[in-house]
C-alpha positions as CSV (number, residue, x, y, z in Angstrom):
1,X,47.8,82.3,85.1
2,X,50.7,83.3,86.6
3,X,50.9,82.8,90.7
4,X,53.3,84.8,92.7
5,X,54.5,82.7,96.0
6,X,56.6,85.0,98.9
7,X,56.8,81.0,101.7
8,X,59.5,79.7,103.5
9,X,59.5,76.8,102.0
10,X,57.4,75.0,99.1
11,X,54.3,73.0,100.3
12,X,56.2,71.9,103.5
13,X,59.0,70.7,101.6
14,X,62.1,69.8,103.7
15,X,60.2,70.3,107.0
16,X,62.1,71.2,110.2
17,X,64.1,74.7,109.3
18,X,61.6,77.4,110.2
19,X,64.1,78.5,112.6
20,X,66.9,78.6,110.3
21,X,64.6,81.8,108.2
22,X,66.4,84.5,105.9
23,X,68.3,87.1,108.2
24,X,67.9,84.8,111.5
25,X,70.8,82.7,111.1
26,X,74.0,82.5,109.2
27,X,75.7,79.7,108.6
28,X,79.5,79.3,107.6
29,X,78.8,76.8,104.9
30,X,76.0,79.4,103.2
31,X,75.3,80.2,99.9
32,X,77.3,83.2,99.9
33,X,80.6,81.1,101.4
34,X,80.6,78.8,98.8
35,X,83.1,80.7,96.5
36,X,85.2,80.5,99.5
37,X,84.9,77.0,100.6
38,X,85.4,76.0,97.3
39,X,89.1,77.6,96.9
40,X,90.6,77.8,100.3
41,X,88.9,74.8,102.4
42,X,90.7,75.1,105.5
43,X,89.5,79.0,105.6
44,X,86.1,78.3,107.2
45,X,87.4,76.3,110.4
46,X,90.5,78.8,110.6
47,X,87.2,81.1,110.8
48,X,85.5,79.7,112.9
49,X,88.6,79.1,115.4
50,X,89.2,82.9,115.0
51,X,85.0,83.9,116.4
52,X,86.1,81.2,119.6
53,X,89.0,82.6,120.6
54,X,87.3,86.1,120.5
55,X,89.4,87.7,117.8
56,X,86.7,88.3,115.3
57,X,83.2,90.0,116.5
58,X,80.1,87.9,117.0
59,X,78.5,87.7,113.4
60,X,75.1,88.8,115.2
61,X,77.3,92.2,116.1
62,X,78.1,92.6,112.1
63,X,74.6,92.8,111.2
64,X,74.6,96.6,112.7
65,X,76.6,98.0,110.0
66,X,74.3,100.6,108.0
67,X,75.0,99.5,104.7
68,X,73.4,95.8,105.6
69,X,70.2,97.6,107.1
70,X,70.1,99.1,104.0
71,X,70.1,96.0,101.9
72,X,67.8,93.9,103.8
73,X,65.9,97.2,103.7
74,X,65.4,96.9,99.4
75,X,64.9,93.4,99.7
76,X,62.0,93.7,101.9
77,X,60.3,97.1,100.0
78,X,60.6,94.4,96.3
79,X,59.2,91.6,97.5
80,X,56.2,93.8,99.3
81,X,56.1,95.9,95.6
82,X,56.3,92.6,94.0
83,X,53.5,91.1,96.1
84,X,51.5,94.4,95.6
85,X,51.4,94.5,99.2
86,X,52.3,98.3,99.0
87,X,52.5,100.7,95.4
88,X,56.4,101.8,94.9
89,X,55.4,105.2,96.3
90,X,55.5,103.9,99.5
91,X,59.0,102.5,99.4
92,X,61.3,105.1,101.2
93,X,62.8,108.2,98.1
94,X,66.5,107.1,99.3
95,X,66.1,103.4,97.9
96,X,63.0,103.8,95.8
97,X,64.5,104.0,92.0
98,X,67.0,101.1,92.2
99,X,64.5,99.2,94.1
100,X,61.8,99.9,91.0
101,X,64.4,99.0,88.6
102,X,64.6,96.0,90.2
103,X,61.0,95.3,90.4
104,X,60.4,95.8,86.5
105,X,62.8,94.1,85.6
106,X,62.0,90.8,87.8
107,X,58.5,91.5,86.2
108,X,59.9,91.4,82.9
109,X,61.2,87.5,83.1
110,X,57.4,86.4,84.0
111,X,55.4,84.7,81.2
112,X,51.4,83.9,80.9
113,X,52.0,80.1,82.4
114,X,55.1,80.8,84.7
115,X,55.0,80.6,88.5
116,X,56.9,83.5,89.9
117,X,58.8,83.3,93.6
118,X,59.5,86.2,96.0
119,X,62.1,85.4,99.1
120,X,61.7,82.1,99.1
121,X,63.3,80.0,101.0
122,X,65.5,76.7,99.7
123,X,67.7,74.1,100.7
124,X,71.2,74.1,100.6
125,X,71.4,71.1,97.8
126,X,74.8,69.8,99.8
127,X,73.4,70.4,103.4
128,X,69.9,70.4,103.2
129,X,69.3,71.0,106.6
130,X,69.7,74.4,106.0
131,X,68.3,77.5,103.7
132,X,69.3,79.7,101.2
133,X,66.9,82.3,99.8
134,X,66.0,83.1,96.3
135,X,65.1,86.7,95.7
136,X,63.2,86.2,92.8
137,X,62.7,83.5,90.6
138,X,60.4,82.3,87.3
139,X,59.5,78.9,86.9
140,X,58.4,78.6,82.9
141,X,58.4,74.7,83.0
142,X,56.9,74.5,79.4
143,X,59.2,76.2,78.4
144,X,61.9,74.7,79.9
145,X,63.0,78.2,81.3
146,X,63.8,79.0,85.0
147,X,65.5,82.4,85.4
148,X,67.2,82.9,89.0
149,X,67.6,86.8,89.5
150,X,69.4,87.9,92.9
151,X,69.5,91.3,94.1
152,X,73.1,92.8,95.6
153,X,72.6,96.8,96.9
154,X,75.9,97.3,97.2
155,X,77.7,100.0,95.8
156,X,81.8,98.6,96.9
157,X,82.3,95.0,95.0
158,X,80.9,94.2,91.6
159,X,79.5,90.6,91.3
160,X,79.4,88.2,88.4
161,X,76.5,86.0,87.4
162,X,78.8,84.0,85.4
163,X,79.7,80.6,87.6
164,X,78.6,82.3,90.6
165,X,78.7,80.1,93.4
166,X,76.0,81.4,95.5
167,X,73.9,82.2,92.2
168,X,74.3,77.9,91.6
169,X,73.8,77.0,95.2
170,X,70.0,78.4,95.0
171,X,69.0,77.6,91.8
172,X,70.3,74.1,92.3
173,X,68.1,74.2,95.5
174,X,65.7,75.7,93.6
175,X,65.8,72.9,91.6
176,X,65.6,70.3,94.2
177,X,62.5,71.2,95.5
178,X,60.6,71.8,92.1
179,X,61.7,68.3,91.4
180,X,60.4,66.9,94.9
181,X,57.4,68.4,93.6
182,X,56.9,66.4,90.9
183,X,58.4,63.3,91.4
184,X,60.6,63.7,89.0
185,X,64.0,65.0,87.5
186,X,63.5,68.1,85.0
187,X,64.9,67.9,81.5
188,X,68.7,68.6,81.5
189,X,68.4,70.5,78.3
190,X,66.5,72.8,80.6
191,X,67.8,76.4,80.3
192,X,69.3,78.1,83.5
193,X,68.9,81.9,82.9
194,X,70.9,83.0,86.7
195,X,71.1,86.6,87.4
196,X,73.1,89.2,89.5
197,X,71.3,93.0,89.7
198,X,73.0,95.6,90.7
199,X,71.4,98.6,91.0
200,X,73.4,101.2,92.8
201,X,76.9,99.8,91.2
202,X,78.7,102.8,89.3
203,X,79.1,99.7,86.4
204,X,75.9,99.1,86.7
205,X,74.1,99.8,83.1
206,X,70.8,99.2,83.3
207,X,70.8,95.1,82.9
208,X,71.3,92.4,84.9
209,X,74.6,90.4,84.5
210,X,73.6,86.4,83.1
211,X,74.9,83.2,83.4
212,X,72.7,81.0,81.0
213,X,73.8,77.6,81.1
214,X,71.7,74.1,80.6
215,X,70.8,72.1,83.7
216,X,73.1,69.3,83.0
217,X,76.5,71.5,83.1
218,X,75.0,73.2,86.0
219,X,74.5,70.2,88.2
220,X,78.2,69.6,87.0
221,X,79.1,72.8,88.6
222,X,77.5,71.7,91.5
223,X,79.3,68.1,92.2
224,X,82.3,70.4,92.5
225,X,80.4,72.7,94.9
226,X,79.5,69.6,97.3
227,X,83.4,68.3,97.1
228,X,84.6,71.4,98.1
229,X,81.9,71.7,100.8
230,X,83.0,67.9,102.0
231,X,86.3,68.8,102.1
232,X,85.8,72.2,104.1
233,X,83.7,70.3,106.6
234,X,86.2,67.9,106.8
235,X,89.6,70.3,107.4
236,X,87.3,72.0,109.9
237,X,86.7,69.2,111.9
238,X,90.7,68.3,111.5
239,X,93.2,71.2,111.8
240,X,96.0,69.4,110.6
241,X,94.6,69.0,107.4
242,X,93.4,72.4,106.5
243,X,94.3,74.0,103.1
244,X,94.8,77.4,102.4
245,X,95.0,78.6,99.1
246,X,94.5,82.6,99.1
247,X,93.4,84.4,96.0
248,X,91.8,87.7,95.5
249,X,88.3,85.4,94.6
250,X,88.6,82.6,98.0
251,X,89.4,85.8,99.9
252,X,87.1,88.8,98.9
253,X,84.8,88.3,101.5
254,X,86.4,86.1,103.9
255,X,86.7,87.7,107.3
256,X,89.6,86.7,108.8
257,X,91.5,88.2,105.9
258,X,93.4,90.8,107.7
259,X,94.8,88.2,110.1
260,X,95.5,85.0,107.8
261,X,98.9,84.1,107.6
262,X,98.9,82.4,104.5
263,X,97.4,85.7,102.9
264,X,100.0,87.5,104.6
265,X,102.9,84.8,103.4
266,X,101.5,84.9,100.2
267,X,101.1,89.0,99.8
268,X,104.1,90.3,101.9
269,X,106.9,87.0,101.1
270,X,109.5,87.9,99.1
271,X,108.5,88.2,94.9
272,X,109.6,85.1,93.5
273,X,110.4,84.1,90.0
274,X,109.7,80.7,87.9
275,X,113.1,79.1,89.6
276,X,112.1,80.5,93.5
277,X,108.2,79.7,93.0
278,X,108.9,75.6,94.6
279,X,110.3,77.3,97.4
280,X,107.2,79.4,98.1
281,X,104.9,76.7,97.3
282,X,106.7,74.6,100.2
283,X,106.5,77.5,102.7
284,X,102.8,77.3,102.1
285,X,102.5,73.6,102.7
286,X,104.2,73.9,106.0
287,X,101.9,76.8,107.2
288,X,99.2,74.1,107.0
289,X,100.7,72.5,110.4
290,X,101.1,75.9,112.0
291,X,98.3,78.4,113.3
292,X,96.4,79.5,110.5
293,X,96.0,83.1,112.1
294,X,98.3,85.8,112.7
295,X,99.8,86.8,116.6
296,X,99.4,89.9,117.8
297,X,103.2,91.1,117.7
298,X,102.7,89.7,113.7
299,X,100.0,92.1,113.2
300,X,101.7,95.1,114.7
301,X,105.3,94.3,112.5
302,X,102.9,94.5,109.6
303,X,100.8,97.4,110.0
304,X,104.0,99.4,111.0
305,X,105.2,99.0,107.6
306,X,101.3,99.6,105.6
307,X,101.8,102.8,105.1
308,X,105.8,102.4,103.3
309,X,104.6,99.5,101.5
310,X,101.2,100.5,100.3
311,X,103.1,103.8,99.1
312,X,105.7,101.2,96.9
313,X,102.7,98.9,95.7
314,X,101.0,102.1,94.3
315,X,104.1,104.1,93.1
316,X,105.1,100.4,91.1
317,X,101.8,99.9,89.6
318,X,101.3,103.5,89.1
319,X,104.8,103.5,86.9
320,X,104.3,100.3,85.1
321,X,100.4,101.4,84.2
322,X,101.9,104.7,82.9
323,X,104.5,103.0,81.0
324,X,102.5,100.6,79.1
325,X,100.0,103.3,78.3
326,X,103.0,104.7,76.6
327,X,103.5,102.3,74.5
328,X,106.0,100.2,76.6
329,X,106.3,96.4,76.2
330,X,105.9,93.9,79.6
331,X,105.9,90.1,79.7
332,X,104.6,90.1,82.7
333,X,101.9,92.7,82.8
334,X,99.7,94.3,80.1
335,X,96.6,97.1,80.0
336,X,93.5,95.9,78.8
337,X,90.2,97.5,78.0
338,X,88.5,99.0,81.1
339,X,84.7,99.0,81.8
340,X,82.2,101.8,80.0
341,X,81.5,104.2,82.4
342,X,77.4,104.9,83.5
343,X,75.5,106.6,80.5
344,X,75.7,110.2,80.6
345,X,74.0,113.2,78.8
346,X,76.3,114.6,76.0
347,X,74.4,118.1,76.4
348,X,72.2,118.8,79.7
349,X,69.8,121.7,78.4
350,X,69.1,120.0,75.1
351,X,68.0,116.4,77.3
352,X,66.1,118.3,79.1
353,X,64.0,119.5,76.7
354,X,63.9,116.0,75.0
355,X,62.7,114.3,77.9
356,X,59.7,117.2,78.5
357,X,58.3,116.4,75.7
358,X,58.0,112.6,76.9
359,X,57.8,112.7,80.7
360,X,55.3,114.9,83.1
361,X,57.5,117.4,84.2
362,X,57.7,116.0,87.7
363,X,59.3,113.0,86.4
364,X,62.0,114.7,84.4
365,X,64.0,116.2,87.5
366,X,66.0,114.1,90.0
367,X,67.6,115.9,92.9
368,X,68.5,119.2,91.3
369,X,69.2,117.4,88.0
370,X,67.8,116.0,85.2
371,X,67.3,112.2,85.6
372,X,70.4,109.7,84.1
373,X,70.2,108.0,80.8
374,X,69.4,104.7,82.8
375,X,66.8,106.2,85.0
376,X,65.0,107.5,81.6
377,X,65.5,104.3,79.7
378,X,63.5,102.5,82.5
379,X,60.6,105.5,82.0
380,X,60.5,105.6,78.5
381,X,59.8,103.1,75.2
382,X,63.1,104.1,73.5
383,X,62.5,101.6,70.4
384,X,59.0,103.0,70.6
385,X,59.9,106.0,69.2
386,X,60.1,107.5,66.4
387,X,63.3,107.4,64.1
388,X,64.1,111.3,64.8
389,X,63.6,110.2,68.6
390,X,65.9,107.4,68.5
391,X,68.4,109.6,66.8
392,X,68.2,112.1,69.2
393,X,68.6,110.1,72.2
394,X,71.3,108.0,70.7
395,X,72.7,111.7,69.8
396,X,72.2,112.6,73.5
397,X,73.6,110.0,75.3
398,X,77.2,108.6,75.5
399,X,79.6,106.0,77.9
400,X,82.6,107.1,78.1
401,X,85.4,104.3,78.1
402,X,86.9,103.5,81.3
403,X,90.7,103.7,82.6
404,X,92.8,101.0,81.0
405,X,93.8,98.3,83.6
406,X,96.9,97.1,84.9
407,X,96.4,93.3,85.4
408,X,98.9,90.2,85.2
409,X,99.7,89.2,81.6
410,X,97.8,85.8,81.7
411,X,95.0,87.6,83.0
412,X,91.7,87.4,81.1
413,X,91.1,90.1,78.2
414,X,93.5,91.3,75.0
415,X,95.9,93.4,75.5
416,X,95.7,97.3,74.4
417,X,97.8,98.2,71.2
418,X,99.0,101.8,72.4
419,X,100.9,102.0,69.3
420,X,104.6,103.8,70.6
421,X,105.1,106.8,72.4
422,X,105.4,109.7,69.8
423,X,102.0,108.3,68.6
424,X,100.5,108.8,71.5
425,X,101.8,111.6,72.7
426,X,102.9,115.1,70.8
427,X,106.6,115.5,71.4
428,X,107.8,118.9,73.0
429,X,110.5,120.6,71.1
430,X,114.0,119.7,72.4
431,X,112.9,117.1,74.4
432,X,113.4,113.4,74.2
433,X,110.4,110.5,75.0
434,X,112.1,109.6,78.0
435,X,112.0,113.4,79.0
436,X,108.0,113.2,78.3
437,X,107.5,110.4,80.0
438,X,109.4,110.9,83.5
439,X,106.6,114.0,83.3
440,X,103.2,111.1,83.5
441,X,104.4,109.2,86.7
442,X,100.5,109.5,87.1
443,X,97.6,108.5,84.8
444,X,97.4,110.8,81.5
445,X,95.0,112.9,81.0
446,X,94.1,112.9,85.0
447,X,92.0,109.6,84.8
448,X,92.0,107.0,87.8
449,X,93.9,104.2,87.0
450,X,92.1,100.8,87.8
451,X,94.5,97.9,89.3
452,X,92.5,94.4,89.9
C-alpha cells in the first residue's frame, strides 16, 4: 500500500514550529543558505548587519517579485495534483506541462510498499528549531531506498543535485525524523537517491539531475554542514572574527553581493600572479577587521567604471575563447565541451505526421507548434514501439552540441583538441592565419559563447 502524507510535521515530531511553516518565515541559516554558510561564514552576519542598517529590502518585500509567485505557484498546483486534490487540467495552461512533468515523474520513484511525502515539513538536522521542506520524497525502507526529489522553476541558474547543500540539509532532516520514528538509526548502507528538477531550464532534458550516495558518506557531508553552520553562528555573533571567502558558489545567491567588499577586493583588485597572490591573500585577511560592506562613495567609484570594465572583461574572454577555438594553446585557460542543447525536431512536417499517428490530434499542437521532443517523450512509450518507430524518432530528433566554454585551466572537464587553425578553418587565398583570425574576434559560426 503506498500512503501519500502532505503534514507539517510527522506525527507531532519536533513539536513547537507551526509558526515557522513553508513560505511564512525565512531564516538566514535555511536550507537554501547552507552552500553559503558553508564557504564564506562571516557572509550571513555581514547580511544580516546590511537588513539593520536599512541597506538591503526587508526579505518580506522580496517575496513580491513575479517570478517567486510563480514558483510557490507550481509547488502548490503538484502537491494538490499529487494529492489528487485537483486533475492536472485544473492547474493554470502557463505552468501546467512542467508542473505534470514533475508530477510523473515524482510518481515514477513510488513503489508497492513505499510511503510517499508531499511538502513536508523537517527539521533543520543542525538547528532543529526550525524547518525545511521536502517537496517530494519516497520512503522504500525495505528496500533501503529513500529518493529526495526537489522542485526549482526557475529558468536563470541551473542547480546541481550532486553535494547539494540544501538537497543534504532535508534529506538528512528527513532522515532524523524517520529515525525518531522508529527508535532507531537506519542502515548506513542505505541508498540516498537526492534529486534537483528542473523543468523550465533551457538544459533541462527531460530528467532529473541525481546525487546517489549511501547514508554513511551523507551524514559525513553533513558533520561538515553543522561546522560550518557553528562557525557562521559564531562570526555573526562576533564581527571581528568573520570570514569571507567569495567564490562564484558562496556567492550566487547571497544578497549583499553587489555591496561586499571582499567580492569587490577580490573581483576588481589588481590580477595577480603565483609570486603577488600572498599579497592578495593578506589584503583579504585584513578586510576581516574592517566593514564587510561597501560605502556609498565605494559604490558610485565602481559603477562609474561597469560599463568600461564590463566592455574589457567581455572583449578579453571574447578574444581568448576565439583564440583557443582556433587552435591556440593557454596555460591558464582552456575550452571544454559545452552542454547539449534541448531536443529538437530535425524535420517539422515529417514529426508532425509521426506524432498523429500516436497522439489525438489535440495533443500533438503546442502554441502554434508542434510539441518538443521532451514534451512527446513524457506522452508517449518510446521503447514501446515498434523498431521502425524507434528509428524514426531517433531519425527525428537531435541535440545539438552547445558553445565550447571558456573556463580556468584547473577547472573541471578535458580540454577540446581543436586540432590547429588551417584545420579548422579553410584558408582564403593570399591571406595568412593571423589575417583569418583577426576576422573571428567574435564566436564562429555566430554561436553564443558560454563563460562560467
Amino acid at each position: 500500500m503506498v500512503l501519500l502524507l502532505a503534514v507539517p510535521c510527522l506525527s507531532g515530531v519536533w513539536e513547537g514550529r507551526a509558526d515557522k511553516m513553508a513560505g511564512e518565515y525565512h531564516s538566514p541559516y535555511g536550507g537554501s543558505s547552507a552552500k553559503q554558510f558553508r564557504l564564506c561564514p562571516g557572509s550571513i552576519g555581514a547580511t544580516l548587519d546590511a537588513v539593520a542598517q536599512g541597506k538591503l529590502p526587508a526579505e518580506a518585500e522580496a517575496e513580491d517579485e513575479e517570478w517567486t509567485k510563480q514558483g510557490t505557484r507550481a509547488h502548490d498546483f503538484a502537491k494538490q495534483v499529487l494529492l489528487e486534490e485537483i486533475p492536472i487540467e485544473d492547474v493554470d495552461e502557463e505552468l501546467r506541462e512542467p508542473v505534470e512533468w514533475y508530477v510523473d515523474h515524482c510518481l515514477e520513484t513510488v513503489a508497492e510498499d513505499s510511503q510517499s511525502y508531499v511538502e513536508t515539513n523537517v527539521p533543520l538536522f543542525y538547528r532543529i528549531e526550525e524547518d525545511g521542506t521536502v517537496d517530494w520524497a519516497s520512503v522504500h525502507l525495505s528496500a533501503d531506498l529513500i529518493t529526495i526529489t526537489d522542485l526549482k522553476f526557475g529558468m536563470g541558474e541551473w542547480v546541481e543535485a550532486l553535494e547539494n547543500d540544501q538537497l543534504a540539509t532535508y534529506a538528512l532532516g528527513l532522515v532524523s525524523q524517520i529515525e525518531f520514528e522508529l527508535g532507531e538509526e537506519l542502515p548506513d548502507h542505505t541508498t540516498m537517491r537526492l534529486q534537483i528538477y528542473q523543468p523550465r531550464h533551457y538544459r533541462f532534458d527531460g530528467e532529473a539531475t541525481t546525487w546517489e550516495t549511501d547514508l554513511r558518506d551523507l551524514k559525513d557531508f553533513g558533520i561538515d554542514l553543522e561546522a560550518g553552520y557553528q562557525k557562521a553562528k559564531h562570526q555573526e555573533e562576533n564581527p571581528e572574527e568573520r570570514e569571507f571567502n567569495p567564490s562564484q558558489q558562496a556567492c550566487q545567491f547571497c544578497k549583499i553581493k553587489g555591496i561586499c567588499r571582499a567580492r569587490a577586493l577580490t573581483t576588481l583588485g589588481a590580477l595577480p600572479d603565483k609570486s603577488q597572490k600572498p599579497t592578495l591573500e593578506k589584503e583579504m585577511k585584513l578586510i576581516q577587521g574592517q566593514k564587510a560592506t561597501l560605502t556609498d562613495a565605494e559604490i558610485g567609484a565602481i559603477v562609474a567604471t561597469a560599463s568600461e570594465l564590463k566592455k574589457t572583461v567581455d572583449a578579453i574572454c571574447n578574444q581568448q575563447w576565439a583564440f583557443l577555438k582556433s587552435g591556440g594553446e593557454s596555460a591558464t585557460t582552456k575550452l571544454i565541451e559545452g552542454g547539449l542543447k534541448n531536443r529538437a525536431w530535425t524535420d517539422a512536417a515529417a514529426a508532425e505526421t509521426f506524432l498523429k499517428g500516436q497522439l489525438p490530434t489535440a495533443e500533438v499542437y503546442g502554441t502554434r507548434k508542434i510539441i518538443s521532443p521532451p514534451a512527446a517523450a513524457k506522452k508517449i512509450d518510446i521503447e514501446g514501439l515498434s523498431k521502425r518507430g524507434q528509428n524514426r524518432w531517433g531519425v527525428l530528433v537531435h541535440r545539438a552540441p552547445g558553445a565550447p566554454k571558456l573556463v580556468p585551466f584547473d577547472a573541471p572537464g578535458e580540454a577540446i583538441n581543436q586540432g590547429s587553425v588551417e584545420d579548422e578553418f579553410e584558408t582564403i587565398p593570399g591571406a595568412s592565419v593571423e589575417d583569418e583570425f583577426n576576422e573571428i574576434a567574435v564566436s564562429p559560426e555566430g554561436d553564443d559563447c558560454e563563460f562560467i
